[in-house]
C-alpha positions as CSV (number, residue, x, y, z in Angstrom):
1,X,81.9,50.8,63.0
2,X,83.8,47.6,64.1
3,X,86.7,49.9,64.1
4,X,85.2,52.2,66.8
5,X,84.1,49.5,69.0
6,X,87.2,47.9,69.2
7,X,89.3,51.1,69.9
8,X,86.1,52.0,72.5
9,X,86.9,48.4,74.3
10,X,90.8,48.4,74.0
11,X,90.6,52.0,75.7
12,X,88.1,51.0,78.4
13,X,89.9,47.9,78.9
14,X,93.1,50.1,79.4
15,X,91.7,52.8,81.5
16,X,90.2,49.8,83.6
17,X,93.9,48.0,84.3
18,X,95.6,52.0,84.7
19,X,92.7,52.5,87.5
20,X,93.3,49.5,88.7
21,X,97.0,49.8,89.1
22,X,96.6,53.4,90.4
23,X,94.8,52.0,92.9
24,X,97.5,49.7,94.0
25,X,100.1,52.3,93.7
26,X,98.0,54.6,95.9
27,X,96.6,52.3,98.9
28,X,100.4,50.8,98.7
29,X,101.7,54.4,99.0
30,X,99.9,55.0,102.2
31,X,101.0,51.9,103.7
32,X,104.6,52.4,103.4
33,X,104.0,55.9,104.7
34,X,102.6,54.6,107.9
35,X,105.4,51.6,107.9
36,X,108.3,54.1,107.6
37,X,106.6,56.0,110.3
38,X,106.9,53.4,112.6
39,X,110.3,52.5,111.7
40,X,111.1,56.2,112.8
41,X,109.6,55.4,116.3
42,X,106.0,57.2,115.4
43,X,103.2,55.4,116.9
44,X,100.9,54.8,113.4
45,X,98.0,52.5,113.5
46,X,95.2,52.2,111.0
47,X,92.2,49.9,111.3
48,X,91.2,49.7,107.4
49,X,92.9,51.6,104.7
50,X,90.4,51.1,101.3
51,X,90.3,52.6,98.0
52,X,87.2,52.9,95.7
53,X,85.7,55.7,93.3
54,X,86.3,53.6,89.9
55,X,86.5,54.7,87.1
56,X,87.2,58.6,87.5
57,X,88.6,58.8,91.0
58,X,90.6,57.5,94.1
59,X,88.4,57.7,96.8
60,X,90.5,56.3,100.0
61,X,88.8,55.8,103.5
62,X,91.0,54.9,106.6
63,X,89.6,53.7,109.9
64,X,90.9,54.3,113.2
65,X,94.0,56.2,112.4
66,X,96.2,56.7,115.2
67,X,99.4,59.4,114.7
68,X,101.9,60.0,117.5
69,X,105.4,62.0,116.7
70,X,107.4,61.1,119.9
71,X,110.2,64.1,119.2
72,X,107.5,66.8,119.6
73,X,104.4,65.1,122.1
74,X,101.9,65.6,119.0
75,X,99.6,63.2,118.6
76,X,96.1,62.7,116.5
77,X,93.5,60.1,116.3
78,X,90.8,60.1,114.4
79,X,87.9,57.0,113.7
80,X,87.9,58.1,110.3
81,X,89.7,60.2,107.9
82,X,88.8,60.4,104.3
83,X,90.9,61.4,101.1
84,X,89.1,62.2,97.6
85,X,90.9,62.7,94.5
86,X,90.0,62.4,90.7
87,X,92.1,59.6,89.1
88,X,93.6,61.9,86.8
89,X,95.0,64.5,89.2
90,X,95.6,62.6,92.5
91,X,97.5,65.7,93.8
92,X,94.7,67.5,94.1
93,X,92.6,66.0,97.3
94,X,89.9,66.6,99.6
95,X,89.9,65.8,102.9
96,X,86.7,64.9,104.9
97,X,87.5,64.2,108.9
98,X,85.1,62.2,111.1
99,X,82.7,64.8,113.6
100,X,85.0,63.9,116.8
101,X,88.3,63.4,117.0
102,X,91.6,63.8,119.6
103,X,94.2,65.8,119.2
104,X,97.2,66.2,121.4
105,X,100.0,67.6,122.7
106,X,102.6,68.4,125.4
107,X,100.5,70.4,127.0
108,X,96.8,69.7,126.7
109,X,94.5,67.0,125.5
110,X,91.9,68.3,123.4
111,X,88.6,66.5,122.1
112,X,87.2,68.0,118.8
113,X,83.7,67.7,117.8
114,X,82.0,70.0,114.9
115,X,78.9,69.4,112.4
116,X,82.3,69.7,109.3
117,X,85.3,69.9,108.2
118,X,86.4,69.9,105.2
119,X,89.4,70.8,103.5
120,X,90.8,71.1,99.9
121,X,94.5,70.6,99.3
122,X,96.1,71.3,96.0
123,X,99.5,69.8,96.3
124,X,102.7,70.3,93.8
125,X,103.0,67.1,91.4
126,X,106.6,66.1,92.8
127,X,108.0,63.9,94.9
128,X,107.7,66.4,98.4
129,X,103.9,67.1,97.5
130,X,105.2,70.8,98.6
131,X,101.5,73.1,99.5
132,X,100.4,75.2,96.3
133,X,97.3,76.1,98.2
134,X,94.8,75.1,100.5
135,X,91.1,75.8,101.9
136,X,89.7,73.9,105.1
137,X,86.3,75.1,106.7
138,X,84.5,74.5,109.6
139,X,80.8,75.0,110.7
140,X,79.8,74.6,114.8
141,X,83.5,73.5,115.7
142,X,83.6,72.3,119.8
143,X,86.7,72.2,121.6
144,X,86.6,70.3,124.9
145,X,90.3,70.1,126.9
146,X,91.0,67.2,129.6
147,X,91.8,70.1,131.8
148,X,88.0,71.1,131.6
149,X,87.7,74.2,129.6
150,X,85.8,74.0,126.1
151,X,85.8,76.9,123.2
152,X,83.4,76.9,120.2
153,X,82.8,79.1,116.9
154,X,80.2,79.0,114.5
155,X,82.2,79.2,111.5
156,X,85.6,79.5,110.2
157,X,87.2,79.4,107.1
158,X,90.9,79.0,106.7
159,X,93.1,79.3,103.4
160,X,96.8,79.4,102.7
161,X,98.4,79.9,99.2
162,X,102.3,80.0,98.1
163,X,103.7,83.0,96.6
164,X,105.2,82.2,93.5
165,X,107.4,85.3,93.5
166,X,109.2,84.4,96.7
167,X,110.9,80.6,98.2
168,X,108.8,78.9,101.5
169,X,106.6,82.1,101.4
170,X,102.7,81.8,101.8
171,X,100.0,84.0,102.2
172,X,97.6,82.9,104.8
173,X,94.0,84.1,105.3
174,X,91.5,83.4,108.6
175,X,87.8,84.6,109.1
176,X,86.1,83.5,112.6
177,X,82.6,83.8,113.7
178,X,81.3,83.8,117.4
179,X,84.2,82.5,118.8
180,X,83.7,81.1,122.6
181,X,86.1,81.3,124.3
182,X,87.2,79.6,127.1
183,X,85.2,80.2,130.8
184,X,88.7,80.9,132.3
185,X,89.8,82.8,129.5
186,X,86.7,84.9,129.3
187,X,87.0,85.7,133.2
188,X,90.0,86.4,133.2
189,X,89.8,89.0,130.1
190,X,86.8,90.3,131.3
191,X,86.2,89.8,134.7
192,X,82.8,92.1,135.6
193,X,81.0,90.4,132.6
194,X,80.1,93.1,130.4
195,X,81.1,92.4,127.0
196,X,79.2,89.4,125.0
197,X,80.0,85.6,125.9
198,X,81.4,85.3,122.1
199,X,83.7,87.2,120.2
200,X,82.1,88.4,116.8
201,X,84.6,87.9,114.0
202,X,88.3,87.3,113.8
203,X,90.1,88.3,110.5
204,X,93.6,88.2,109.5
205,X,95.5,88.6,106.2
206,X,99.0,88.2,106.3
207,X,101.9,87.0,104.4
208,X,104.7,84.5,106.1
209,X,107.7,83.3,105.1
210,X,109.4,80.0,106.5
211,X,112.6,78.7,107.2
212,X,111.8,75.7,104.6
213,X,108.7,74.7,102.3
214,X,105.7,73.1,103.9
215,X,105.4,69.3,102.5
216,X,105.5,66.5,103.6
217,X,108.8,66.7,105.6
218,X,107.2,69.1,107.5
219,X,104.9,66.5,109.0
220,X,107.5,63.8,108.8
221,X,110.8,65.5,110.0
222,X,110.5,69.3,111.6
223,X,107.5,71.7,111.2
224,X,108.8,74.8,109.1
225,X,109.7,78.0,111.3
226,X,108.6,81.5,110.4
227,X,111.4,84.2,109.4
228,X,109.3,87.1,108.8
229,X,105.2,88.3,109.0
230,X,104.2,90.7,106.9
231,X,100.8,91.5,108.6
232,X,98.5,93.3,106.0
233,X,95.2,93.0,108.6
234,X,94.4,91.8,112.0
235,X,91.2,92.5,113.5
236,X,88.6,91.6,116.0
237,X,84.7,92.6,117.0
238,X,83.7,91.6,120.5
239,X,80.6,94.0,121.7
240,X,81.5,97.7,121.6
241,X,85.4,96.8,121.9
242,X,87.4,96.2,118.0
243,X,91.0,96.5,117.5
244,X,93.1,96.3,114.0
245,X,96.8,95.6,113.4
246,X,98.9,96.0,110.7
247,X,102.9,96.0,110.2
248,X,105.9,93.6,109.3
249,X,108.3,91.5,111.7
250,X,111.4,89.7,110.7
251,X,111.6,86.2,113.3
252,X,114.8,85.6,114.8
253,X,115.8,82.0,115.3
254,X,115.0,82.2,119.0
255,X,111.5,82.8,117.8
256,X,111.4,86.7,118.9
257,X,109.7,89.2,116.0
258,X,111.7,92.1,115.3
259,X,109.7,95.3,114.1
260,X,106.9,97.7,114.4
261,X,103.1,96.6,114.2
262,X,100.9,99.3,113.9
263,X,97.5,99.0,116.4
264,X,93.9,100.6,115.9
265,X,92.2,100.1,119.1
266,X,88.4,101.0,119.7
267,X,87.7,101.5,123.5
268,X,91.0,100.9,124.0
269,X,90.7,101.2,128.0
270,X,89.0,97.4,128.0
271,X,91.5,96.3,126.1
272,X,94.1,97.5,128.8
273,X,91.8,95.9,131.7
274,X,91.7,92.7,129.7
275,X,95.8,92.9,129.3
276,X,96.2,94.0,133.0
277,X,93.6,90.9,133.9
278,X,95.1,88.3,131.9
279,X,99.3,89.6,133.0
280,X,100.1,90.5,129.7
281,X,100.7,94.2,131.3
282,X,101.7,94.3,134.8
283,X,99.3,96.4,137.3
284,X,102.3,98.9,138.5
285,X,102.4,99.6,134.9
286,X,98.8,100.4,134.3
287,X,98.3,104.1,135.9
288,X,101.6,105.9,133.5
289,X,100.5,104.2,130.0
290,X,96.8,105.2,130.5
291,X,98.2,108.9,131.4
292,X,100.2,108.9,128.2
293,X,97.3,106.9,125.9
294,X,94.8,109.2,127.2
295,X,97.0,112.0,125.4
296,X,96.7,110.0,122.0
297,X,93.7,108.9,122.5
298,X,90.9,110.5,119.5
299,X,86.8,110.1,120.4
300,X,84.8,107.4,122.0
301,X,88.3,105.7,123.4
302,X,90.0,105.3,119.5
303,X,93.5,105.0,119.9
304,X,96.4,104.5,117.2
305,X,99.9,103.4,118.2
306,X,102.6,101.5,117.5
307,X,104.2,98.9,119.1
308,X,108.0,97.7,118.6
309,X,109.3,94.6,119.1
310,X,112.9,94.2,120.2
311,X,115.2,92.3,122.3
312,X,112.8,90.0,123.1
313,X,110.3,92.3,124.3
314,X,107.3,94.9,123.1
315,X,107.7,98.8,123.6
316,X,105.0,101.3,123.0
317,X,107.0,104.2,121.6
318,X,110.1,103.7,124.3
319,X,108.7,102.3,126.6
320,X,109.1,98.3,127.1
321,X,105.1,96.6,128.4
322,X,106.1,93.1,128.2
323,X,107.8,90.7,127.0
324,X,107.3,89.6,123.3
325,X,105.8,86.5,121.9
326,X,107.9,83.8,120.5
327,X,106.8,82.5,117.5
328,X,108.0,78.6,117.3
329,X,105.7,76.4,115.5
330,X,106.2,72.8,117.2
């Protein structure tokens, strides 16, 4: 019995000095992460930086973090930012954000504000913490811009997992609910008001491969690029008007997809006002590709097509309607 206890002690009193040194190890970590940042010309500020959850886990809370990469513009600050681990896996983290924070960029300024956010990363024990897989979801997420539009959904849920069988490649999943758009956005889309102020759901399935592995010198150095997008669904519900796509692109290094995407369009004529409306598809282009979709077209306005994309630009069948997207991840 004497035994017992004093193996029951020498372990406790072990576990107690490895916590204790994980702790160390872990808030010290963080610091020199911040440091080096600086050193690199980042602006990185925390308030506090605290580490608690003994004996089974490293809870870590930092206050007023400030994080501004001067190479791209980004910038994100945030009052506090939490990050929950069990002792024995520290790899493995959750990540709890304050309700309001700032992001920005180049561009805009945008304040964020939602009831939470919450996500779960499950990192690779080496040195890059390279993403295995990921989950963040959101509930009554508000998006304000210092330009002076806002956008809001109810709910989202986000998740991205690495494909074992292939190098930098990820599949990544999205489903959206009552999605706000912007005032401008929405006029400009649909200008005589008759679909609903919110788009039902957003979903999208799709693998993506990258130039190089998201880790941490992703967020430190360059933001991986995309090289292909293998599209398995992308669909939207807003009112009586729901469109799919489907297809694969390989990604130039100018950013340009090259491929076909396949497109299921329901009352597919407010999708061409909305394109028209917003300049995706110029107005002298309008009358000749709703002659020839009105050929395709099957009942109540269901049209399948496919678009190409190619030198830069999309083409329905031969025909070039715009120019394409380029897909650069800053």
């Amino acid at each position: 019995m004497t035994r017992l206890i004093v193996i029951l002690l020498v372990g406790s009193l072990a576990w107690m000095v490895w916590w204790a040194v994980g702790q160390g190890a872990y808030e010290q970590g963080l610091n020199a992460w911040i440091k080096d940042r600086r050193t690199e010309g980042w602006a990185a500020d925390v308030g506090t930086l605290e580490t608690r959850g003994f004996p089974n886990r490293f809870d870590t809370t930092l206050t007023d973090l400030r994080l501004a990469d001067p190479e791209t513009g980004v910038a994100w600050a945030v009052p506090m930012l939490q990050i929950l681990s069990l002792a024995y896996k520290p790899h493995q983290v959750i990540l709890v954000v304050a309700e309001n924070h700032r992001f920005s960029t180049p561009v805009e300024t945008l304040d964020i504000r939602h009831e939470d956010a919450r996500a779960s990363l499950f990192l690779k024990p080496e040195a890059a913490l390279g993403l295995d897989r990921a989950v963040l979801i959101l509930s009554d997420l508000g998006v304000t811009a210092e330009s002076g539009w806002d956008m809001s959904l109810a709910s989202g849920r986000f998740a991205a997992e690495s494909v074992a069988a292939a190098d930098n490649t990820y599949r990544i999943g999205a489903e959206v609910t009552d999605l706000a758009l912007p005032r401008p956005t929405r006029r400009l889309l649909d200008p005589a008001g008759v679909l609903p102020k919110s788009v039902g759901t957003l979903h999208l399935d799709a693998t993506l491969a990258f130039d190089r592995p998201w880790d941490r010198h992703a967020i430190e150095e360059a933001r991986p690029q995309p090289t292909a997008i293998d599209l398995s669904d992308l669909s939207a519900r807003w009112g009586d008007v729901t469109f799919r796509a489907a297809g694969k692109v390989a990604v130039g290094p100018d950013g340009y997809p090259e491929g076909e995407v396949a497109i299921r369009a329901v009352e597919w004529r407010k999708i061409l006002d909305m394109a028209v409306a917003s300049g995706v598809l110029p107005e002298s282009a309008r009358a000749p590709l709703e002659n020839g979709l009105s050929l395709m077209s099957g009942p109540k306005d269901t049209l399948d097509v496919t678009l190409g994309f190619d030198g830069g630009f999309v083409r329905l069948g031969v025909i070039p309607i715009g120019p394409a997207p380029q897909l650069v991840i800053r």
